[in-house]
C-alpha positions as CSV (number, residue, x, y, z in Angstrom):
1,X,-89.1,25.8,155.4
2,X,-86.4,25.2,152.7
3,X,-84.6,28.0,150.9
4,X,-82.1,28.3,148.5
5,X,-78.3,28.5,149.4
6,X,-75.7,30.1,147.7
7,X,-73.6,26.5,147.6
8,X,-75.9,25.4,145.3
9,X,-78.3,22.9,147.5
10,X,-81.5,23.2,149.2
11,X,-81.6,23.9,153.3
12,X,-84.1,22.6,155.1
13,X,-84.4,24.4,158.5
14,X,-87.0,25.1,161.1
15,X,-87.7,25.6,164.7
16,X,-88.0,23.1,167.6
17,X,-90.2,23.9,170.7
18,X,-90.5,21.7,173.3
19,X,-92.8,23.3,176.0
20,X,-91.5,21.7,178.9
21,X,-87.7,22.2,178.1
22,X,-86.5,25.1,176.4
23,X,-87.5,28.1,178.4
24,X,-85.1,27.1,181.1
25,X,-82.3,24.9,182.6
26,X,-82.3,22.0,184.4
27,X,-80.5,22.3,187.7
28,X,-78.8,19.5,190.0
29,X,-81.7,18.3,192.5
30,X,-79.3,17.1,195.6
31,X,-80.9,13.7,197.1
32,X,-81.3,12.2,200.5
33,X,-78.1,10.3,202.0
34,X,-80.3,7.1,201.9
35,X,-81.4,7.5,198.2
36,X,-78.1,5.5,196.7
37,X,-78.3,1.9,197.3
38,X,-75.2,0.2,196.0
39,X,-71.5,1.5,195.2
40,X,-71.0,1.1,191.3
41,X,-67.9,3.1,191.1
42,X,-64.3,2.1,191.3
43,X,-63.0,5.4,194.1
44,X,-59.6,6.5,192.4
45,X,-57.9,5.3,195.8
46,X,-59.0,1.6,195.4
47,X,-56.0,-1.0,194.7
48,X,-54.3,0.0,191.9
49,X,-55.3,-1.4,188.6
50,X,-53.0,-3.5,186.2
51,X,-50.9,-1.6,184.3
52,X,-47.5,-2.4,182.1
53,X,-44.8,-3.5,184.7
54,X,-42.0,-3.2,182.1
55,X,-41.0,-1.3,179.3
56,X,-39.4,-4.1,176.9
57,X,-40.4,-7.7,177.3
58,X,-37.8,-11.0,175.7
59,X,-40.5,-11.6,173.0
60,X,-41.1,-8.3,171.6
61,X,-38.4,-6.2,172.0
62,X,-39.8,-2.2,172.9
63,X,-43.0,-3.0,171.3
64,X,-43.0,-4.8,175.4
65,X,-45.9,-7.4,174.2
66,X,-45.9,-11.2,175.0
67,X,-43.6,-12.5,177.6
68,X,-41.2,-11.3,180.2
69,X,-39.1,-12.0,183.3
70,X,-40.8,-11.5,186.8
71,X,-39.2,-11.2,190.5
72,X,-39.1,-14.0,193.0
73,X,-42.7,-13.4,195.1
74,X,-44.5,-12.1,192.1
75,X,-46.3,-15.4,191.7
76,X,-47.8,-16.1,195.2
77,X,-49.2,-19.6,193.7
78,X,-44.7,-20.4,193.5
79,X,-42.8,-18.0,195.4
80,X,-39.6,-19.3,194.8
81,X,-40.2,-19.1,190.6
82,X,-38.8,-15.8,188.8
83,X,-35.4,-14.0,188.8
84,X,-33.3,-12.7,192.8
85,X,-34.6,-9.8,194.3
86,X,-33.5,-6.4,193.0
87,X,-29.8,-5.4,193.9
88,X,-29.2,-9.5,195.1
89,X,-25.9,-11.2,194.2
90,X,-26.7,-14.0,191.9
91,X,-24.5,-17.5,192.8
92,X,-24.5,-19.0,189.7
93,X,-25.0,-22.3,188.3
94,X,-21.9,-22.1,186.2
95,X,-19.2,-22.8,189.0
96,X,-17.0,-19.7,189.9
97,X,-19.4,-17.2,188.8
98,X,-21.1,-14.5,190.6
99,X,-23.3,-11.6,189.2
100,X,-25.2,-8.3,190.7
101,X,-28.6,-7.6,189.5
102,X,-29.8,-4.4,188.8
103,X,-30.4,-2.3,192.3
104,X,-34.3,-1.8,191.1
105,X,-36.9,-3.5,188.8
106,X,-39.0,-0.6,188.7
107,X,-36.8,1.2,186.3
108,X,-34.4,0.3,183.5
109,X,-32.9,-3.2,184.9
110,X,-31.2,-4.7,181.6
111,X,-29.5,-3.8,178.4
112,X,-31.4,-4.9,175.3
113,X,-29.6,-5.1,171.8
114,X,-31.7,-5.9,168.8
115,X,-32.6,-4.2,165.8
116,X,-34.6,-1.4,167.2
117,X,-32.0,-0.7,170.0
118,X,-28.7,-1.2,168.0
119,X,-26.1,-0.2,170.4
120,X,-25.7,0.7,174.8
121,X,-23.0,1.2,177.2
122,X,-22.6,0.2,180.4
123,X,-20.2,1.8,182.6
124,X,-18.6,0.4,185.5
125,X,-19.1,2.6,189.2
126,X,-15.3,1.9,190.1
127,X,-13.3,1.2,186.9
128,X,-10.8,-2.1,187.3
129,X,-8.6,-4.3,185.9
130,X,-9.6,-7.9,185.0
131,X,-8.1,-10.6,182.8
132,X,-11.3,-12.0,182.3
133,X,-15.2,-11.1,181.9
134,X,-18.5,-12.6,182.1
135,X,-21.5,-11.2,180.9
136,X,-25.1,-13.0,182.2
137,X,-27.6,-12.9,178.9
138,X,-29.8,-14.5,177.1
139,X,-32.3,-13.8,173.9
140,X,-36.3,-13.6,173.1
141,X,-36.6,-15.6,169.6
142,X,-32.7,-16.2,169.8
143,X,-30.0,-17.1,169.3
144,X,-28.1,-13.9,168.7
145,X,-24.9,-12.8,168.2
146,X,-23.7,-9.5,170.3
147,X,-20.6,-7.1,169.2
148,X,-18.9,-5.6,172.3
149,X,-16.0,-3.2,173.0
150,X,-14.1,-3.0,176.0
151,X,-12.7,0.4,177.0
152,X,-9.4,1.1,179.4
153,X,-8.7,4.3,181.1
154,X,-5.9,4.5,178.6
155,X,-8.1,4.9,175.7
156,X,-7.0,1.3,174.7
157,X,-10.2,-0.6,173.3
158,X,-10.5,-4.4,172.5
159,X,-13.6,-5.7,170.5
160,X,-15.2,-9.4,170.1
161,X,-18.5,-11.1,169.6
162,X,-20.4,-13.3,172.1
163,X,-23.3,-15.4,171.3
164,X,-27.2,-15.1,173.5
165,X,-28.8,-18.5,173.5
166,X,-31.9,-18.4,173.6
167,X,-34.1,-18.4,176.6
168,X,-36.3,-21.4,176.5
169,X,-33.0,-22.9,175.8
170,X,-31.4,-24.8,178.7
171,X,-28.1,-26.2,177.7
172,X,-25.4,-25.3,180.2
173,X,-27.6,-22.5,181.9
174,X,-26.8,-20.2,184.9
175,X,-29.8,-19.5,186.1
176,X,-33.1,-21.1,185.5
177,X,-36.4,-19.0,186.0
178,X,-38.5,-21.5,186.2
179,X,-41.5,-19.2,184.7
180,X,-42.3,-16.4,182.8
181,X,-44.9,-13.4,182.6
182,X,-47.4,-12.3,180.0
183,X,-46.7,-8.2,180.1
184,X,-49.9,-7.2,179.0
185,X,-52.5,-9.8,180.3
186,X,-50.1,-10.4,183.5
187,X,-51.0,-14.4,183.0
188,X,-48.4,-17.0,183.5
189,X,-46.6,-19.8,181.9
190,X,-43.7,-22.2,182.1
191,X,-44.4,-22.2,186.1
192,X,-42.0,-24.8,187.7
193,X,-40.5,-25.8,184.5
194,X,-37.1,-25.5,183.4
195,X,-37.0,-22.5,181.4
196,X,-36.8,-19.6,181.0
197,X,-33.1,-19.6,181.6
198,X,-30.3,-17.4,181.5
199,X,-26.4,-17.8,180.6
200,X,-22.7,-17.3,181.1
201,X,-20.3,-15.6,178.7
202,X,-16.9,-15.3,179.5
203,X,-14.1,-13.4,177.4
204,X,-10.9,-12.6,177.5
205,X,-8.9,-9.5,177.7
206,X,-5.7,-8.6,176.2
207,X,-4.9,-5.6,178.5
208,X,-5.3,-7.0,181.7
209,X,-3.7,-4.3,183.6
210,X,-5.3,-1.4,182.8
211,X,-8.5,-0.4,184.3
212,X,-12.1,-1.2,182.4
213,X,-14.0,1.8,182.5
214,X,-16.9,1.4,180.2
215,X,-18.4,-1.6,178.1
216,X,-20.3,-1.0,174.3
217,X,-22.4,-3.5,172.7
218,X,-23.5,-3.4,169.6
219,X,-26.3,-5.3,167.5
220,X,-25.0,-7.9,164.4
221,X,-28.2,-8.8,162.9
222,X,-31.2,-10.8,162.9
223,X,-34.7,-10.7,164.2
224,X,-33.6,-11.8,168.3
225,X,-34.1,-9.6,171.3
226,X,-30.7,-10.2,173.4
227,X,-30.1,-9.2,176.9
228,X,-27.6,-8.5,179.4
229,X,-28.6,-8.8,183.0
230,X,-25.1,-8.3,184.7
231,X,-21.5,-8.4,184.2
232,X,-18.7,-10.0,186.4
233,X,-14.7,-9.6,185.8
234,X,-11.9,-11.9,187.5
235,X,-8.0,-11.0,187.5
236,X,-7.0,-14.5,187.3
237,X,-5.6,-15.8,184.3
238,X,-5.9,-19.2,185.0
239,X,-8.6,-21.6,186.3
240,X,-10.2,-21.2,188.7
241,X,-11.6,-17.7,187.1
242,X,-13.8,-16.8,190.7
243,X,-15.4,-14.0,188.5
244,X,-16.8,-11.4,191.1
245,X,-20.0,-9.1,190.5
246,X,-19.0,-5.5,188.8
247,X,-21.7,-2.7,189.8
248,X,-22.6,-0.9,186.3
249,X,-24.7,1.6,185.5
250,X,-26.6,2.2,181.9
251,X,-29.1,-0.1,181.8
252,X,-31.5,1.0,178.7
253,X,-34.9,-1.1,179.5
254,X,-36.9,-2.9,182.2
255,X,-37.4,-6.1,181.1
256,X,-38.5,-7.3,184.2
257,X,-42.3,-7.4,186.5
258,X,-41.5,-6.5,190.0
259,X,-42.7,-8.4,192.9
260,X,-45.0,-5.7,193.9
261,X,-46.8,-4.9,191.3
262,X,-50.1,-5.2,190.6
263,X,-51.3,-9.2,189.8
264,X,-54.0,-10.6,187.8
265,X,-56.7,-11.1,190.8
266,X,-60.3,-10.0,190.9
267,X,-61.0,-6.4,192.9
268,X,-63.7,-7.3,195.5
269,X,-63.8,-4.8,198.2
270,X,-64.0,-1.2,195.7
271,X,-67.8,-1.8,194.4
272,X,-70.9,-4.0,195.8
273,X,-72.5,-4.3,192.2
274,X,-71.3,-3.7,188.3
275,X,-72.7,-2.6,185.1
276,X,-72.0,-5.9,183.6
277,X,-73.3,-8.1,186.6
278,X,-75.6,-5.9,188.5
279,X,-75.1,-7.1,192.4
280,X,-73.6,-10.5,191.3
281,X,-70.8,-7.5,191.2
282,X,-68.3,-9.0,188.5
283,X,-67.6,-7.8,184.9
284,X,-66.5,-4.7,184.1
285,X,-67.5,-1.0,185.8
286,X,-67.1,2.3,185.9
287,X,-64.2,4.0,187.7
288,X,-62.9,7.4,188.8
289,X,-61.0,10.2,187.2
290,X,-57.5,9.6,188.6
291,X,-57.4,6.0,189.1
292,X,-56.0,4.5,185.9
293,X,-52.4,6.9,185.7
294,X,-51.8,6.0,182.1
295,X,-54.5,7.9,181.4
296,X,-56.1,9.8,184.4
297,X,-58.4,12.1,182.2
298,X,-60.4,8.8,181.8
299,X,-63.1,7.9,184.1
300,X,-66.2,9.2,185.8
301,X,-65.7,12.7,187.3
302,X,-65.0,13.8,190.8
303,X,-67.5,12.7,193.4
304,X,-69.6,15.7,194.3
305,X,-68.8,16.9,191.1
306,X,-71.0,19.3,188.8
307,X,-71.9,17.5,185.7
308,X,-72.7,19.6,182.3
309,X,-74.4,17.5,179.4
310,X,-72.1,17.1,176.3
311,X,-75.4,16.7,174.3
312,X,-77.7,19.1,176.1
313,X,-75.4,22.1,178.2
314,X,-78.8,23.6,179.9
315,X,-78.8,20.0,181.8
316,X,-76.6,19.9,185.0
317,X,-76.7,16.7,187.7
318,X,-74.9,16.8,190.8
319,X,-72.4,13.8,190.6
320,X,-72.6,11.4,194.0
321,X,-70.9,12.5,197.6
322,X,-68.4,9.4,197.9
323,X,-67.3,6.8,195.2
324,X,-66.3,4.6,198.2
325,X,-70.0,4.1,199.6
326,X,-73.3,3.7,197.7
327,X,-73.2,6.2,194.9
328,X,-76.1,4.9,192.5
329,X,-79.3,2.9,192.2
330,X,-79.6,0.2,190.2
331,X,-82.4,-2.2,189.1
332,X,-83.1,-5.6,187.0
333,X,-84.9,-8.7,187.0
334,X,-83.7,-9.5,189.8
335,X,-83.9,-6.7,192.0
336,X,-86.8,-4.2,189.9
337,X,-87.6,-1.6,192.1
338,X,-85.2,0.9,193.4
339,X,-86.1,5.2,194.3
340,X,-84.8,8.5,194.5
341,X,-86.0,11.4,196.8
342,X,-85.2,14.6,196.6
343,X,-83.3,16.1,200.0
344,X,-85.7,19.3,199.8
345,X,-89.2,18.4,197.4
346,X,-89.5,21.0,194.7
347,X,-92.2,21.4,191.8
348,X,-90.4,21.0,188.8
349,X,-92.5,21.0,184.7
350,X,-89.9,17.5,183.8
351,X,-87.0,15.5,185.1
352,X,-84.0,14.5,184.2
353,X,-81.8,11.0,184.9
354,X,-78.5,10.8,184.4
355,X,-77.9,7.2,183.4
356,X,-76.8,4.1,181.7
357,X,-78.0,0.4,181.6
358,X,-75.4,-2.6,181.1
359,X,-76.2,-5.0,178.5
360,X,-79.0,-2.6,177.7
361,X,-81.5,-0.9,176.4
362,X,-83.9,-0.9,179.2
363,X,-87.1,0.1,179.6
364,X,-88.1,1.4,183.0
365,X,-91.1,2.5,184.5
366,X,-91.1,5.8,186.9
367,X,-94.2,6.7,189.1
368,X,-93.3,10.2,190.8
369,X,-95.0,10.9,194.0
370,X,-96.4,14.4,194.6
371,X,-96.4,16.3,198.2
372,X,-99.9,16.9,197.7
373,X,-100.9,12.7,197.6
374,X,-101.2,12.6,194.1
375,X,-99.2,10.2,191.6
376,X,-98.6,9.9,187.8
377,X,-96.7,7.4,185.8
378,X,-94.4,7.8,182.7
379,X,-92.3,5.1,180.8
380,X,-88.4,5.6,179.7
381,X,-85.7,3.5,177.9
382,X,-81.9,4.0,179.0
383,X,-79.5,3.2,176.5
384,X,-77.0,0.8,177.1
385,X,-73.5,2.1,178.4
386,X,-71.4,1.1,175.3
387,X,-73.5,2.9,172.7
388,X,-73.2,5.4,170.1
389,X,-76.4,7.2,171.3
390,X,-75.4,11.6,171.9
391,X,-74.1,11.2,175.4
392,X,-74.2,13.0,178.6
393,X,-70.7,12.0,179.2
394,X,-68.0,9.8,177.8
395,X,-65.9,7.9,180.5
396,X,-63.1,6.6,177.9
397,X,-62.2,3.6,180.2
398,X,-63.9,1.0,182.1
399,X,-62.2,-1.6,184.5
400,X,-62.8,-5.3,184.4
401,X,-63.3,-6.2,188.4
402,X,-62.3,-9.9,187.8
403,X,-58.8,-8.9,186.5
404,X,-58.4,-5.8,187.8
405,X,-57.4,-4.4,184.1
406,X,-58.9,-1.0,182.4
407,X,-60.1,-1.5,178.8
408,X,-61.6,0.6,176.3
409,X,-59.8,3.9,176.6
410,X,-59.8,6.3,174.6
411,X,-62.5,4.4,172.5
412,X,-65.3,6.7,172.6
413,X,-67.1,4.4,175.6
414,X,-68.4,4.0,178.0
415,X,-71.3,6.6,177.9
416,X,-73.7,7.8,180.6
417,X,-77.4,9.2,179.3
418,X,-79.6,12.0,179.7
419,X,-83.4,10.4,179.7
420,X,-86.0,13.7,180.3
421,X,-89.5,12.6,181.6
422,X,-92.0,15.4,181.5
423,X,-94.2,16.5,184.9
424,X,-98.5,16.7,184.2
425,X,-98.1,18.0,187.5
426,X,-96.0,21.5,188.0
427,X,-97.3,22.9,190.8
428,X,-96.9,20.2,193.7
429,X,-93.4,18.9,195.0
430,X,-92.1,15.7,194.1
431,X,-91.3,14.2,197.0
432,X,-90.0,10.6,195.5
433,X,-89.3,8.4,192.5
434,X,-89.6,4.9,192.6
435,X,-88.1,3.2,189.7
436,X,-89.2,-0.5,188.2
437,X,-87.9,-2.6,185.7
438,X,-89.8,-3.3,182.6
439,X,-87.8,-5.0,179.8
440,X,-84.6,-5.3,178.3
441,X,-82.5,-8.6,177.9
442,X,-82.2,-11.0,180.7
443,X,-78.4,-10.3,181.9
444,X,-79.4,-6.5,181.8
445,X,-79.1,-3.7,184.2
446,X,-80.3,-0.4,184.7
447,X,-78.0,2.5,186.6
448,X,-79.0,5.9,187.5
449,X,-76.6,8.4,189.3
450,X,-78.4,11.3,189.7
451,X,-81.3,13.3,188.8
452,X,-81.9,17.5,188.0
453,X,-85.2,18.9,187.3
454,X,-86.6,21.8,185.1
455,X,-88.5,24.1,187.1
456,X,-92.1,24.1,187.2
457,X,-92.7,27.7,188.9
458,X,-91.1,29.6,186.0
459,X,-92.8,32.9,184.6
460,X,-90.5,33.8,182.1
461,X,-92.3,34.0,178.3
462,X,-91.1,31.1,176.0
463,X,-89.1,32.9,173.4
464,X,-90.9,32.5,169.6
465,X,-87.9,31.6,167.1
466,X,-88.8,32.4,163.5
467,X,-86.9,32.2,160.2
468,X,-87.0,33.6,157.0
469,X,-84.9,33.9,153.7
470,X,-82.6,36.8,153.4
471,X,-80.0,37.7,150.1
472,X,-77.4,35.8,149.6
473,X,-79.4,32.3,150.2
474,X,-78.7,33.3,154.0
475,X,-81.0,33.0,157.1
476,X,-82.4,35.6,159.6
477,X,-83.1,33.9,163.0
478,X,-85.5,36.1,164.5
479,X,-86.9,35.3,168.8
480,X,-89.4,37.1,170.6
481,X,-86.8,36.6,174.0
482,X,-83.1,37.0,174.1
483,X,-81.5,33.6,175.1
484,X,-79.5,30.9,173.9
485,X,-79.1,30.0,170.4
486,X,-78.7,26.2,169.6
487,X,-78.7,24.1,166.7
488,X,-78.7,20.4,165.9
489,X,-79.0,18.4,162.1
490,X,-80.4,15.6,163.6
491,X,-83.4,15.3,166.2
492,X,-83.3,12.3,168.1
493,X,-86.2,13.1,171.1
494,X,-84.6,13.7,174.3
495,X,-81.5,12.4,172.7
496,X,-80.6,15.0,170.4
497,X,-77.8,16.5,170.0
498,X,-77.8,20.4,170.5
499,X,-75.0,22.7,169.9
500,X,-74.4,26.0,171.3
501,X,-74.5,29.0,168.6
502,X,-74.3,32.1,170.6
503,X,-76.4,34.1,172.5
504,X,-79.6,35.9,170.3
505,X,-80.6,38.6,171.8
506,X,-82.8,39.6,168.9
507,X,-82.4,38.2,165.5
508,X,-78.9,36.9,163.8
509,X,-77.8,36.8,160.1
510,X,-77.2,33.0,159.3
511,X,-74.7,31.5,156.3
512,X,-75.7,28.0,155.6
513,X,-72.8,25.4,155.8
514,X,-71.6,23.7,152.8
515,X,-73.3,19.6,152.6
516,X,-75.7,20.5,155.5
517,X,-79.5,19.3,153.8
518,X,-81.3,20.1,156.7
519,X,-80.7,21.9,160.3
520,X,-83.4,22.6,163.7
521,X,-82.6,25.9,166.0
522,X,-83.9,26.5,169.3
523,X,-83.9,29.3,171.8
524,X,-83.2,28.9,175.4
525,X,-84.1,31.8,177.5
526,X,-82.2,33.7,179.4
């Protein structure tokens, strides 16, 4: 019908009755332990994925994009490139000269200065006297010019400038890398050559018998990223210097990929198949809730789980036992035939798959097998996984196996699918489901994870939603049934979209939205 609105436009609404599906739920139809036939899932306990090692990298400054220093054993191809272990005294290549590296790389290990981070302090653990200091730096996109103050327990201060060359520089260097680390894609570069590098910097102090008790530097100008690794003092006044490492605290980023985290390296052992590669098992995949700590609301939910349709609330599936052993079927051109069987056969008036298809749509045939020998056939397409089709469920993350790395979160994908295939028969069990592979594009795949069913032994009466026009260009919703109230603008089969309105327990009083043309209500019984 369309009636007038009080906005001004035209409202066209009306009813939508779908015998087999509104007078009832579907419920969660638990399967035999056999039904599942490869593991799809990524279990939130498998190796851990990548994930940003650092918080500041040489190239980028706190943005922490492009490349960084890593640790000595990151790069198991050269074990012997990247910077001394954590807390290691550095001998370096400037004669005379010794320096102690931050006691941890999983945490703040460096002081940055640049325009972002304009000024630090680093503040010695037992305050000395020196005649002499050297700082260990160097500078993404430098050189760079660094201000510093020297305090003394007197509250006597003495200021200067020292230069940071830059890091693919390698003129007089005291330490040379011999590799670097992309932060983000965790991919090498400059392996076994002779940068990156980093550099002395001595200075002299006026007050040479008071004790240092804290160090400020401050940023001059320009677009470089300088850093300061260490700092190392001497008391002589004359050469030879034999600068000694000076334990500090205050370091304000980590600028630096430990040796254990995680590398760039396919994940082999957590899944026997993929969405993107079926059993060839490579591409990307789902994974759990929990596994990806940057973001652990992304993901597939528990195992076991109860899953509620986003789309369609009165649809509920029962989520696979384990994500570490078979917890889906899957079918293609290569392998087309895969089943489900319930644990304890049912009659049910329609079906429900909770699904997805890799580099989909497919279309799938199901013949469902009845307990009393009879058979019938029905036809289904599953949309593919990155979609914008009304979803079941939106994971917000999916993990690349060959790198290890999560992508797509937070970007509305990837989606699972519920696909409803009415029953001609309601009356005897369905005692399997054997699934075959139709159509769909050559590299595709389709998944199923589990399956709920609408009862077929209801004797509740289907409710009988009517509408008419009431004053005020409003709506009265009348139903013949108490239940569920549900509306939708768009229908879109199986598909659509339905949103909960409130329970009707007889009729309801309806204002029309402002720029809604048209709008369908159903009833679900109670």
């Amino acid at each position: 019908m369309r009636c007038g609105s009080k906005h001004g436009k035209a409202l066209f609404v009306g009813t939508f009755l779908l015998a087999e599906i509104v007078h009832a739920d579907f419920v969660p139809i638990p399967l035999t332990s056999d039904s599942f036939s490869q593991d799809i899932v990524v279990e939130k306990t498998a190796p851990p994925p990548l994930m940003p090692a650092t918080t500041a990298s040489m190239e980028a400054g706190t943005a922490n994009t492009g490349y960084s220093w890593y640790e000595r054993g990151y790069n198991p191809i050269a074990p012997s490139t990247g910077l001394p272990a954590a807390g290691s005294i550095l001998a370096s290549d400037v004669p005379d000269h010794a320096y102690l590296f931050a006691p941890n790389y999983k945490s703040n290990n460096a002081v940055m200065i640049d325009s972002t981070l304009t000024t630090a302090t680093m503040t010695l653990t037992t305050p000395a006297a020196f005649a002499r200091l050297s700082f260990l730096v160097t500078a993404g996109n430098g050189p760079a010019t660094v201000q510093f103050t020297v305090h003394h327990q007197n509250a006597t201060v003495e200021t200067g400038n020292f230069t940071c060359p830059d890091w693919l520089s390698s003129l007089n260097e005291s330490y040379v890398s011999s590799g670097r680390v992309d932060v983000n894609a965790f991919t090498m570069e400059g392996v076994n050559n002779n940068y990156p590098v980093l550099f002395s910097r001595d200075v002299s102090l006026a007050n040479t018998t008071n004790p240092v008790t804290q160090i400020d530097f401050a940023y001059i100008t320009g677009a470089a990223h300088s850093a300061i690794f260490a700092v190392s003092g001497s008391t002589n006044q004359a050469d030879p210097f034999s600068f000694s490492p000076i334990p500090v605290t205050g370091f304000n980023v980590d600028l630096i990929v430990e040796s254990t985290a995680p590398r760039r390296e396919a994940l082999t052992t957590a899944t026997t198949a993929s969405m993107d590669a079926g059993q060839v098992n490579y591409g990307r995949t789902w994974y759990e809730r929990g596994y990806y700590p940057l973001n652990p609301g992304t993901g597939l939910p528990a195992a076991g789980s109860i899953l509620t349709n986003a789309a369609a609330p009165d649809h509920r599936y029962l989520l696979p036992p384990g994500y570490n052993a078979n917890n889906a079927i899957i079918f293609d051109a290569d392998y087309p035939e895969a089943s489900l069987a319930p644990a304890t056969p049912l009659a049910y008036a329609a079906l429900s798959f909770l699904c997805a298809a890799g580099h989909g749509p497919v279309t799938n045939q199901c013949v469902l097998s009845h307990a009393n020998g009879s058979a019938e056939t029905n036809l289904f397409v599953i949309p593919n996984w990155f979609d914008n089709s009304p979803a079941a469920f939106i994971s917000n993350g999916a993990l690349n196996l060959n790198i290890r790395a999560v992508d797509s979160v937070g970007a509305n994908n990837p989606r699972l699918y519920a696909v409803d295939v009415p029953l001609a028969n309601t009356v005897s069990p369905v005692t399997n489901v054997i699934f075959t592979f139709v159509g769909g594009a050559a590299n595709s795949h389709a998944v199923i994870f589990a399956m709920s069913g609408l009862s077929g032994q209801s004797t509740g009466i289907r409710p009988k939603l009517t509408i008419s026009t009431a004053s005020g260009g409003n709506l009265l919703l009348t139903t013949t049934q108490p239940g569920q109230l549900q509306s939708t603008t768009a229908l879109n089969g199986t598909n659509t979209s339905w949103q909960n309105d409130g329970i009707i327990s007889s009729s309801v009083l309806i204002t029309p939205p402002p720029g809604v043309s048209r709008k369908f209500y159903r009833v679900l019984a109670q």
